[in-house]
C-alpha positions in Angstrom: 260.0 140.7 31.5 261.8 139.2 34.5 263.0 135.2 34.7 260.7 134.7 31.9 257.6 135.2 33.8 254.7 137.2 31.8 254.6 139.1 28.8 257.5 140.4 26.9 255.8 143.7 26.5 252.1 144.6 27.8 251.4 146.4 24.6 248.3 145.4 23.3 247.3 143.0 26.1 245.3 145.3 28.1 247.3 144.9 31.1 249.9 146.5 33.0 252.2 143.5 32.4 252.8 142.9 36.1 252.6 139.3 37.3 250.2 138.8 40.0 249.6 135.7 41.8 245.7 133.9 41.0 244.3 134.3 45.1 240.7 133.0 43.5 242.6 129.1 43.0 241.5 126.4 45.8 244.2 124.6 47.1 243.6 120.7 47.2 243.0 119.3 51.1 245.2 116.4 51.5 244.5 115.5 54.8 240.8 115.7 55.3 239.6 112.6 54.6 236.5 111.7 52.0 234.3 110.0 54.5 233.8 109.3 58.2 235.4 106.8 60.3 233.1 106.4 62.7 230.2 104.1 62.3 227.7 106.6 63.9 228.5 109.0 61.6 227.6 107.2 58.6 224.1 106.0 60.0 221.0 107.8 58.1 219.7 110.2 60.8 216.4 111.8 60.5 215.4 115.3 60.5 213.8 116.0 63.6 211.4 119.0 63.4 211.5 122.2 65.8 208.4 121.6 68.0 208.8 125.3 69.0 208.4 126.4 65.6 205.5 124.0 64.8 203.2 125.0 67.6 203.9 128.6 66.1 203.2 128.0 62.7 199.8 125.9 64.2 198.6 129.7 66.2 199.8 131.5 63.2 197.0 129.2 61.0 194.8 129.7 64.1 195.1 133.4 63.8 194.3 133.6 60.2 191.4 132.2 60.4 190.2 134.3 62.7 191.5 137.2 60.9 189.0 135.3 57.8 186.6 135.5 60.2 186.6 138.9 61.5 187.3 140.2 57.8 184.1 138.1 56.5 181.7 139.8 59.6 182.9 142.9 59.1 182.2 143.1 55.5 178.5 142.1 56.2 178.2 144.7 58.6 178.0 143.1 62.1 178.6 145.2 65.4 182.0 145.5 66.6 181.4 143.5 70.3 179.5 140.5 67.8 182.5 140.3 65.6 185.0 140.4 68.8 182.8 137.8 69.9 183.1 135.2 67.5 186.1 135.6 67.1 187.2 135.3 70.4 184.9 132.1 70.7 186.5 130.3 67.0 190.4 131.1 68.7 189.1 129.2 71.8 187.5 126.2 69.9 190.6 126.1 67.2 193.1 126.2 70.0 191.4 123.2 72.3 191.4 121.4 68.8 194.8 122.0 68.5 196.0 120.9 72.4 193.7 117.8 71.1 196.2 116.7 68.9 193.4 117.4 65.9 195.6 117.1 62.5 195.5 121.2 62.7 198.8 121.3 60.3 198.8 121.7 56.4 198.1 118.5 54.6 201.7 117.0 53.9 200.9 116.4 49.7 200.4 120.8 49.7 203.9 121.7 51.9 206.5 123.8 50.3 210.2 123.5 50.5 210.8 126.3 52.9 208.1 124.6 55.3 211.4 122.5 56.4 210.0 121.5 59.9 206.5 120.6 58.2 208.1 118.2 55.7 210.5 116.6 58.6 207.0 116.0 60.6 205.4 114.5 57.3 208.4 112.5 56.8 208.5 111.1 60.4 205.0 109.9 60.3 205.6 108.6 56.9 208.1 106.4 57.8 206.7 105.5 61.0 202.9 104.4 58.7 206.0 102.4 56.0 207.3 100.5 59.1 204.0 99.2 60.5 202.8 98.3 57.6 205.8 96.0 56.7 205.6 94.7 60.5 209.3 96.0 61.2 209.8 96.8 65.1 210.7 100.1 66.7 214.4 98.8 67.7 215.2 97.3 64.5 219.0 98.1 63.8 220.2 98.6 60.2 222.1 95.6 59.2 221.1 93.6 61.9 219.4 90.7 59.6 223.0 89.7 58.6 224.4 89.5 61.7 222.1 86.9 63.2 222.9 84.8 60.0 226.4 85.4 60.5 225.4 84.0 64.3 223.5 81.1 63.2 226.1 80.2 60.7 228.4 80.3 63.5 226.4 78.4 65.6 225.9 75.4 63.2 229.8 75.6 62.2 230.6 75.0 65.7 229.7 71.6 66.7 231.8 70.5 63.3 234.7 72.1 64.4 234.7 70.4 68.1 233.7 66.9 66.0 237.1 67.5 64.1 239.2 68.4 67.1 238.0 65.5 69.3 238.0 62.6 66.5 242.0 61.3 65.8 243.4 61.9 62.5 243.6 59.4 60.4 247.5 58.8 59.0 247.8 58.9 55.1 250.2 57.0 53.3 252.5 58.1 50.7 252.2 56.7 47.8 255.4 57.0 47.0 256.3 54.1 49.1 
C-alpha cells in the first residue's frame, strides 16, 4: 500500500491491488453554457422535409403498385406483352397524378416514426390548416402581440409626460414653517 491509496493487501478482493485511475468518469463543463444567447437560436424552427427523398418515397409507392399489378395479372394468367402493358399504362397515369399534386403520400394518421420527412410534411400542413383557421397571418412574429401594447402604452404615456414638462411646478410649503 503506498501513501494510503488502495488496499492494504489484495488478498481476497479479487484484484491485483494496483490503483488505477476511473477513465469511464465525465468531467463537469464549466464553461459551456446551458442555453443560447442568441435570440434566433431559441426561436421554434420547424422540420423542413427532404423534397428529394419525398418524390422517392412517392415513385417507390408508384412502383408497388405496379408490382401489385403485375403480380395480380400474372396470377390470372394474362400474356406477358398485356401484363407489360398495363403496367406500363397504370405507372404513366400514377405518375401524371403525382406531377398533379394528387395527395399520392400515406395518409398522415397511418405514418411511422422512421417516415421522419412524412411526419415533417404532415406537420407543416397541420400547422399551416391550425393557422388559418384561427385567422393568424403568414408574418405573424412570436411575441409580437406584446410589443405593440408595449407601443401603445408608450404612445398614450407620452403626451402625459410632455403635459408635466411644459406645466410649472407648483412650490409646496413646509409645514414646518
Amino acid at each position: 500500500m503506498s501513501s494510503n491509496v488502495g488496499l492494504s493487501t489484495p488478498r481476497g478482493s479479487g484484484t491485483s491491488g494496483y490503483v488505477q485511475r476511473n477513465m469511464s468518469l465525465l468531467k463537469a463543463r464549466d464553461n459551456a453554457a446551458p442555453y443560447p444567447k442568441d435570440w434566433e437560436q431559441m426561436k421554434h424552427r420547424q422540420r423542413q422535409p427532404d423534397q428529394e427523398i419525398l418524390e422517392h418515397e412517392q415513385r417507390r409507392e408508384i412502383e408497388v403498385k405496379v408490382f401489385e399489378l403485375r403480380d395480380k395479372l400474372e396470377d390470372e394468367g394474362v400474356d406477358e406483352d398485356d401484363i407489360d402493358d398495363q403496367c406500363d399504362a397504370l405507372r404513366k397515369k400514377l405518375e401524371e397524378d403525382r406531377k398533379q399534386g394528387k395527395d399520392f403520400g400515406p395518409n398522415a394518421r397511418r405514418l411511422k416514426s422512421h417516415q421522419v420527412h412524412d411526419l415533417a410534411k404532415a406537420k407543416i400542413e397541420e400547422s399551416e390548416r391550425l393557422r388559418k383557421a384561427l385567422g393568424i397571418s403568414a408574418d405573424y412574429e412570436e411575441g409580437s402581440h406584446w410589443r405593440k401594447q408595449e407601443e401603445r402604452l408608450r404612445d398614450s404615456l407620452a403626451p402625459r409626460e410632455r403635459e408635466d414638462h411644459t406645466r410649472p411646478k407648483r412650490e409646496t410649503r413646509d409645514e414646518s414653517d
